[in-house]
PyMOL commands that place a pseudoatom at each C-alpha (Angstrom):
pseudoatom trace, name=CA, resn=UNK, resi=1, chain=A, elem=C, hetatm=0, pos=[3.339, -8.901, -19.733]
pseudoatom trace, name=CA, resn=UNK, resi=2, chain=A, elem=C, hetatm=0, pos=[6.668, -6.614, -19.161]
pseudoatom trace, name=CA, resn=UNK, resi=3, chain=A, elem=C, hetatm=0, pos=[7.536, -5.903, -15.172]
pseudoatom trace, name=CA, resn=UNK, resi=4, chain=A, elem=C, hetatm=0, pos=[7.757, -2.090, -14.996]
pseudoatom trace, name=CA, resn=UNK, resi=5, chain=A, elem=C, hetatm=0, pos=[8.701, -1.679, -11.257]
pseudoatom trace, name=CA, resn=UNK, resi=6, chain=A, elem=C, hetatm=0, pos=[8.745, -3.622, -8.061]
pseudoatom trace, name=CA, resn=UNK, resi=7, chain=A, elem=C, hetatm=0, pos=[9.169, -2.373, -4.772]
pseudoatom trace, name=CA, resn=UNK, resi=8, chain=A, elem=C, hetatm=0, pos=[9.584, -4.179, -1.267]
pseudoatom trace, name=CA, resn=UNK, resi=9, chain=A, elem=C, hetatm=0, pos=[9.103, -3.062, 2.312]
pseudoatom trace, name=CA, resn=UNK, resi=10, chain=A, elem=C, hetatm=0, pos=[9.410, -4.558, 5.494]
pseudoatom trace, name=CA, resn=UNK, resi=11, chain=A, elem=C, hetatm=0, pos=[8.183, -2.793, 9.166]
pseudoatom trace, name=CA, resn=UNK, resi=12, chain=A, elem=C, hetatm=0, pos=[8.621, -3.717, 12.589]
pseudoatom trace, name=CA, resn=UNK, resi=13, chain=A, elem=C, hetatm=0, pos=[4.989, -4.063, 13.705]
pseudoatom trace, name=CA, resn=UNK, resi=14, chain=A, elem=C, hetatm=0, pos=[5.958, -2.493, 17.272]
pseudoatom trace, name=CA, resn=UNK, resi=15, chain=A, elem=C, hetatm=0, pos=[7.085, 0.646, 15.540]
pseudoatom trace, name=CA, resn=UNK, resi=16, chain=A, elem=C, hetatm=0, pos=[2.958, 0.955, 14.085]
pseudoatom trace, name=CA, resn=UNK, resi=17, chain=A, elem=C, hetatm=0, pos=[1.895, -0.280, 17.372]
pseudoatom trace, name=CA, resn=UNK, resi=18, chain=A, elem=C, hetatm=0, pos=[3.590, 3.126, 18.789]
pseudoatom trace, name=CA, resn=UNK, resi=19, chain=A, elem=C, hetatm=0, pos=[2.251, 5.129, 16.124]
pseudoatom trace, name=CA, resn=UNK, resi=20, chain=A, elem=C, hetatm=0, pos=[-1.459, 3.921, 16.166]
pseudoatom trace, name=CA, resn=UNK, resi=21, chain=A, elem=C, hetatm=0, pos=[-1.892, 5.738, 19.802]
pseudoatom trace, name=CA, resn=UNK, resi=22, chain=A, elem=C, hetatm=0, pos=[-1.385, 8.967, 17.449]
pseudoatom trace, name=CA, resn=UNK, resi=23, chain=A, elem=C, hetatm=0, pos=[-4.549, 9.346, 15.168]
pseudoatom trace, name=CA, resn=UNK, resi=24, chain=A, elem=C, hetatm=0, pos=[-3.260, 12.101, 13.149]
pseudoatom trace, name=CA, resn=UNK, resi=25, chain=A, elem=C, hetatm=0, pos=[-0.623, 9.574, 11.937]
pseudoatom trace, name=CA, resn=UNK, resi=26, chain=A, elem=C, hetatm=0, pos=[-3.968, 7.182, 11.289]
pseudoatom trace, name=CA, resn=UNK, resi=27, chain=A, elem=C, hetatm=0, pos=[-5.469, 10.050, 9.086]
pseudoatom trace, name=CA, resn=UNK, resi=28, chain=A, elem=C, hetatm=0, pos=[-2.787, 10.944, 7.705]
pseudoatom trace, name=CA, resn=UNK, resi=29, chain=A, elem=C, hetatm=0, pos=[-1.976, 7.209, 6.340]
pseudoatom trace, name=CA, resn=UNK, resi=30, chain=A, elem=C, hetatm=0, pos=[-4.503, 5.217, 5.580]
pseudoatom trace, name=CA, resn=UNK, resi=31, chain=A, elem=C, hetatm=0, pos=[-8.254, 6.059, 4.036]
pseudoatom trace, name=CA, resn=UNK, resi=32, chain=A, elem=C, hetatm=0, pos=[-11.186, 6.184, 5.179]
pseudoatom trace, name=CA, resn=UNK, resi=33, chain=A, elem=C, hetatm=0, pos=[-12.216, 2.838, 4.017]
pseudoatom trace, name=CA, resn=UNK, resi=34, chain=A, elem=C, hetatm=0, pos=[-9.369, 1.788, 5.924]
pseudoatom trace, name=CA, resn=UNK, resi=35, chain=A, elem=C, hetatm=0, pos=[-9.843, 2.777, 8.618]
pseudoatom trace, name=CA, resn=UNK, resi=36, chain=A, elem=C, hetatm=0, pos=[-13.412, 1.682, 8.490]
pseudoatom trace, name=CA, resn=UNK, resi=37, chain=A, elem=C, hetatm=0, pos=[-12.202, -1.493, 7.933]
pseudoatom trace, name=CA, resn=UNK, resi=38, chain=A, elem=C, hetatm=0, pos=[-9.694, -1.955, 10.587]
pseudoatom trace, name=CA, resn=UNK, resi=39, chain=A, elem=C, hetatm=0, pos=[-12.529, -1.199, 13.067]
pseudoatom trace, name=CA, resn=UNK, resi=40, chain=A, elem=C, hetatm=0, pos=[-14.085, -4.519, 12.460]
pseudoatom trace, name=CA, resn=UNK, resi=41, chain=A, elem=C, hetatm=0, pos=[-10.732, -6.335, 12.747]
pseudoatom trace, name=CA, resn=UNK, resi=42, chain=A, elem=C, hetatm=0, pos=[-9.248, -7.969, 15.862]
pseudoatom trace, name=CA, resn=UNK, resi=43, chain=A, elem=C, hetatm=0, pos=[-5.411, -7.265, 15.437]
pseudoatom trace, name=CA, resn=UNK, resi=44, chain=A, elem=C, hetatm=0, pos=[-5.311, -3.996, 14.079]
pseudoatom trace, name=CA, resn=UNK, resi=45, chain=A, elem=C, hetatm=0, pos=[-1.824, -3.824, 14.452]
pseudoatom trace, name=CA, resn=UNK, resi=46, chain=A, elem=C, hetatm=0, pos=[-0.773, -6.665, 12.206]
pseudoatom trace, name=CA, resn=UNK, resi=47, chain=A, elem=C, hetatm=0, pos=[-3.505, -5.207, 9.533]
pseudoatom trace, name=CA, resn=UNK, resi=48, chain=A, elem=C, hetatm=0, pos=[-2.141, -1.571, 9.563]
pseudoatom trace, name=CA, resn=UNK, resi=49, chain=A, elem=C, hetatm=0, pos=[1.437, -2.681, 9.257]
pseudoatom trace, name=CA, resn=UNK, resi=50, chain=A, elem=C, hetatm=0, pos=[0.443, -4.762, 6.552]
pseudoatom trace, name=CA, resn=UNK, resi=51, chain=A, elem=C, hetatm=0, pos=[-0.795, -1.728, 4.640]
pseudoatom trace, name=CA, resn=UNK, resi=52, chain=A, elem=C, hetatm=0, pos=[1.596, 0.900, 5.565]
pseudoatom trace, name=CA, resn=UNK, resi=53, chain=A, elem=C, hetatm=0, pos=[4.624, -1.796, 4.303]
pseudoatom trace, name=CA, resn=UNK, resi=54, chain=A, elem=C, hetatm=0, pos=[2.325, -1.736, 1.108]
pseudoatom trace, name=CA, resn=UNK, resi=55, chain=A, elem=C, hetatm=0, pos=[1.852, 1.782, 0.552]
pseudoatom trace, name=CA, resn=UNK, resi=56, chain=A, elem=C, hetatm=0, pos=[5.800, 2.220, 0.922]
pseudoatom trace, name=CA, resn=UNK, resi=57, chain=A, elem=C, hetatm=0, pos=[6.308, -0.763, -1.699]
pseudoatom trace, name=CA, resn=UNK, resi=58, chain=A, elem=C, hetatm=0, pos=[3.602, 0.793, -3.898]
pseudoatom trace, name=CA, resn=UNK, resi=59, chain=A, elem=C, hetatm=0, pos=[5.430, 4.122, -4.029]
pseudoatom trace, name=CA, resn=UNK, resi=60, chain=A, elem=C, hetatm=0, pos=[8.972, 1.951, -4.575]
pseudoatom trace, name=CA, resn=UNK, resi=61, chain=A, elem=C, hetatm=0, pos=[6.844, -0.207, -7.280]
pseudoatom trace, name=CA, resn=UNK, resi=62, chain=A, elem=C, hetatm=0, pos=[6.414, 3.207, -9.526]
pseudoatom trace, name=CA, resn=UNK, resi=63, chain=A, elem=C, hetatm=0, pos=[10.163, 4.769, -9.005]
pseudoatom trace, name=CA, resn=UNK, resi=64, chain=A, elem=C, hetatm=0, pos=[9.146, 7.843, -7.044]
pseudoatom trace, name=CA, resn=UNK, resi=65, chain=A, elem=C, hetatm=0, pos=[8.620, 6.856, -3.715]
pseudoatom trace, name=CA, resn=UNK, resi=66, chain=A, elem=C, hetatm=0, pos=[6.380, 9.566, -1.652]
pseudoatom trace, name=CA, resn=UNK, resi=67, chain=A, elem=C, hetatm=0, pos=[7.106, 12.971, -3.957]
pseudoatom trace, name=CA, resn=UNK, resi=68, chain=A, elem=C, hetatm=0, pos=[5.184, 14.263, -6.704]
pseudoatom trace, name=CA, resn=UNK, resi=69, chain=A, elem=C, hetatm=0, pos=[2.205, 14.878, -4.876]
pseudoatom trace, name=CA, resn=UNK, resi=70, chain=A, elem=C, hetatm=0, pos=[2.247, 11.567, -3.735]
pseudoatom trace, name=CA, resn=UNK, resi=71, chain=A, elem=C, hetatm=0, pos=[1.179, 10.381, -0.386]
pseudoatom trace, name=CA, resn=UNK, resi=72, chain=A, elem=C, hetatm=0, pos=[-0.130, 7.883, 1.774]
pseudoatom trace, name=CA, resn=UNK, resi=73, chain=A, elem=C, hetatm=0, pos=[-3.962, 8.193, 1.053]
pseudoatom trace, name=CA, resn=UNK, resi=74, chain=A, elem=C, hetatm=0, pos=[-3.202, 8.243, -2.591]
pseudoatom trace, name=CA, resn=UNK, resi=75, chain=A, elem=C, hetatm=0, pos=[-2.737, 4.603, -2.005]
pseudoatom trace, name=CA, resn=UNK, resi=76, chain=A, elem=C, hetatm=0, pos=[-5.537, 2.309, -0.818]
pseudoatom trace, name=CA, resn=UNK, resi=77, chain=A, elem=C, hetatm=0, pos=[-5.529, -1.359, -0.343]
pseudoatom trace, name=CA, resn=UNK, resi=78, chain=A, elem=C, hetatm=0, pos=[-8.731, -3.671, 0.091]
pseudoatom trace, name=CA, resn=UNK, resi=79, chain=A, elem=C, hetatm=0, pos=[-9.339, -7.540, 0.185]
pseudoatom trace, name=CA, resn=UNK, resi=80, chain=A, elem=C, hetatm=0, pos=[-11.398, -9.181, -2.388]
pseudoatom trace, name=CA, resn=UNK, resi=81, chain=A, elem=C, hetatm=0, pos=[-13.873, -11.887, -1.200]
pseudoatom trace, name=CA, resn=UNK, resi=82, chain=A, elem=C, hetatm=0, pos=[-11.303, -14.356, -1.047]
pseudoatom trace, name=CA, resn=UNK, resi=83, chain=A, elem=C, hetatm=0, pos=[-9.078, -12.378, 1.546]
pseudoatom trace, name=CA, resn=UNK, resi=84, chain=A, elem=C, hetatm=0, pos=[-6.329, -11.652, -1.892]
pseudoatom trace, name=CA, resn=UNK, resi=85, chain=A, elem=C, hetatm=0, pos=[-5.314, -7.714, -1.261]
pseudoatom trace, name=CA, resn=UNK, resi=86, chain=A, elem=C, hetatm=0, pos=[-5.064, -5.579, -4.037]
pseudoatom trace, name=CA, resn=UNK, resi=87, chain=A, elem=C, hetatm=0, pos=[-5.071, -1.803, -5.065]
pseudoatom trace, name=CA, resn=UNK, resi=88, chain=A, elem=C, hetatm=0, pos=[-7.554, 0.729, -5.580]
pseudoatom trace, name=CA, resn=UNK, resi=89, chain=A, elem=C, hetatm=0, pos=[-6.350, 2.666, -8.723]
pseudoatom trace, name=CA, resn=UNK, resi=90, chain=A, elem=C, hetatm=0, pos=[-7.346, 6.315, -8.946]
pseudoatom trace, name=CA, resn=UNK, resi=91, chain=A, elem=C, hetatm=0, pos=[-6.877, 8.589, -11.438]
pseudoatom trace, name=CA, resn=UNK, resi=92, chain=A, elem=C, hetatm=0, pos=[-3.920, 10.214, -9.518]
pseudoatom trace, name=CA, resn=UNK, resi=93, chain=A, elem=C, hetatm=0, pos=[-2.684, 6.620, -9.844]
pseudoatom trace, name=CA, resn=UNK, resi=94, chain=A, elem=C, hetatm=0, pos=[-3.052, 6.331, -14.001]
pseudoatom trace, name=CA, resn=UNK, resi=95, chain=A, elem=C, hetatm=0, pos=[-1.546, 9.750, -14.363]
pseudoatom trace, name=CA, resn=UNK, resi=96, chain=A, elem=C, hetatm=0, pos=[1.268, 8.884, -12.370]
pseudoatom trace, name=CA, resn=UNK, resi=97, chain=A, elem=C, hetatm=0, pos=[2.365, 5.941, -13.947]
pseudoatom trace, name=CA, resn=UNK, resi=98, chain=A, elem=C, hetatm=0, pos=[1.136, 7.369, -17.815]
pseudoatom trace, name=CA, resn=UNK, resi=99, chain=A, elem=C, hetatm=0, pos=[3.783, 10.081, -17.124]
pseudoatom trace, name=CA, resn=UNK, resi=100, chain=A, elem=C, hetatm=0, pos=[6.559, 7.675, -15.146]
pseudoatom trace, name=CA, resn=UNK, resi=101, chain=A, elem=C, hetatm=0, pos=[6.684, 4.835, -17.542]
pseudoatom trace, name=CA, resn=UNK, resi=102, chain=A, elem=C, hetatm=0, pos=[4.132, 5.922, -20.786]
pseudoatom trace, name=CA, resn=UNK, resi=103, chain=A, elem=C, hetatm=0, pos=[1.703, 3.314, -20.059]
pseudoatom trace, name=CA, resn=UNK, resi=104, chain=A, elem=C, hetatm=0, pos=[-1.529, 3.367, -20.179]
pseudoatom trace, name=CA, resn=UNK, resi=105, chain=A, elem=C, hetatm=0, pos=[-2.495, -0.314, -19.810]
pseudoatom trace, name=CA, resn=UNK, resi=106, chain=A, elem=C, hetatm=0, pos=[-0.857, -1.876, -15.976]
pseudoatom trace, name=CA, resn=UNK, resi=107, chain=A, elem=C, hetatm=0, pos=[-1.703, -3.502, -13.112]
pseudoatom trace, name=CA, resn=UNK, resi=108, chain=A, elem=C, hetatm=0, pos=[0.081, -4.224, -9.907]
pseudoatom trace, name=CA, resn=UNK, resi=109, chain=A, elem=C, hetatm=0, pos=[0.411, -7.370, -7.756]
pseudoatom trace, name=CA, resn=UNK, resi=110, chain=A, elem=C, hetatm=0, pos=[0.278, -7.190, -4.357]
pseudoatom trace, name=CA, resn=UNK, resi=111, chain=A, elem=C, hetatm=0, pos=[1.870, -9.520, -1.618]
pseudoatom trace, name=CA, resn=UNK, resi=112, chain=A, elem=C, hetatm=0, pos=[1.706, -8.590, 2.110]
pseudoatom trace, name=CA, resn=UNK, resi=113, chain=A, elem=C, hetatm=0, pos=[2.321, -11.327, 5.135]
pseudoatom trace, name=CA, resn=UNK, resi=114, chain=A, elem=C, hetatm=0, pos=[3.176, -10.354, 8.986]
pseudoatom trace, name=CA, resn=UNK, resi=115, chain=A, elem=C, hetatm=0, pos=[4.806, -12.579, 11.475]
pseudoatom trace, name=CA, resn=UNK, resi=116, chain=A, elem=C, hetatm=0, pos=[5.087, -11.557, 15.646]
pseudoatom trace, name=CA, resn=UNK, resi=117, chain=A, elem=C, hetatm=0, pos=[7.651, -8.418, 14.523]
pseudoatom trace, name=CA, resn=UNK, resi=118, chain=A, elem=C, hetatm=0, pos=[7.508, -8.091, 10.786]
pseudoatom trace, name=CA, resn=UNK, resi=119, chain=A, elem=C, hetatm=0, pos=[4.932, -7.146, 8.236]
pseudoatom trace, name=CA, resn=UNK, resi=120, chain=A, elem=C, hetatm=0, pos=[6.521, -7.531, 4.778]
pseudoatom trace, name=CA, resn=UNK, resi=121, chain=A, elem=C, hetatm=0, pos=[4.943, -6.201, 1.435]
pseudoatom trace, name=CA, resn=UNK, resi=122, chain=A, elem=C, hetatm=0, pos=[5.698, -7.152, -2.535]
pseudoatom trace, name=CA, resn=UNK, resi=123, chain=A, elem=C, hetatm=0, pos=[4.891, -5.116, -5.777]
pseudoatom trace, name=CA, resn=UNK, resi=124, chain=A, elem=C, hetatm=0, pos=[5.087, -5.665, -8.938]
pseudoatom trace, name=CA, resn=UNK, resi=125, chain=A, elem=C, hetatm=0, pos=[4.114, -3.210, -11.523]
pseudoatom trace, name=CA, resn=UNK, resi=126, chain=A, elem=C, hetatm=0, pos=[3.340, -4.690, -14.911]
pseudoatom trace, name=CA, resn=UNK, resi=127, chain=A, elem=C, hetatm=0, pos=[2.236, -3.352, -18.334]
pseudoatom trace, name=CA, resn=UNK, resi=128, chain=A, elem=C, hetatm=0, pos=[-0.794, -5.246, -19.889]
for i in range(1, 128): cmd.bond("trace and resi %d" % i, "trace and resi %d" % (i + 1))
show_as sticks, trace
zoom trace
């Protein structure tokens, strides 16, 4: 399998804490499954700064960052049974990357981990 793209991110959790008192900035980030999702949790703080440092390595993993028609809810991240996080991949997703890198065939790998400041996200994009 060939790497296509990777892209890192790191976030101070305090700087999410600050924004999660704003739910337009919720909305306007993460989806609705989400958000659902981060209802049930305990530390939502760690879990959205998790995701948010994903959705900026996402857009780093393809070259483009957040342009193109790209945004935030383009981007969603869920947990297998296992707890292992991994992408939901639309068809805004598949065009993207057809046109960025002529692809058809890819899948991404996805590494997030938070300590008391930091939440810290890994992507790789590969071609099948």
């Amino acid at each position: 399998m060939k790497i296509l793209g990777i892209g890192v991110d790191i976030v101070e959790n305090h700087r999410i804490k600050k924004s999660l008192k704003n739910n337009i900035f919720i909305k306007r980030i993460f989806t609705e499954n989400e958000i659902t999702t981060a209802n049930k949790i305990n530390d939502k703080v760690a879990y959205y700064s998790k995701r948010f440092a994903a959705k900026e390595a996402f857009s780093k993993s393809i070259g483009t960052g957040f342009r193109n028609n790209l945004n935030f809810k383009d981007i969603s991240i869920v947990n297998d049974r296992l707890g292992k996080p991994t992408f939901i991949i639309s068809e805004k997703i598949k065009k993207i990357v057809k046109k960025e890198f002529k692809v058809s065939s890819f899948n991404f790998l996805l590494s997030i981990a938070d300590e008391k400041k930091y939440s810290i996200a890994y992507v790789i994009l590969q071609k099948k």
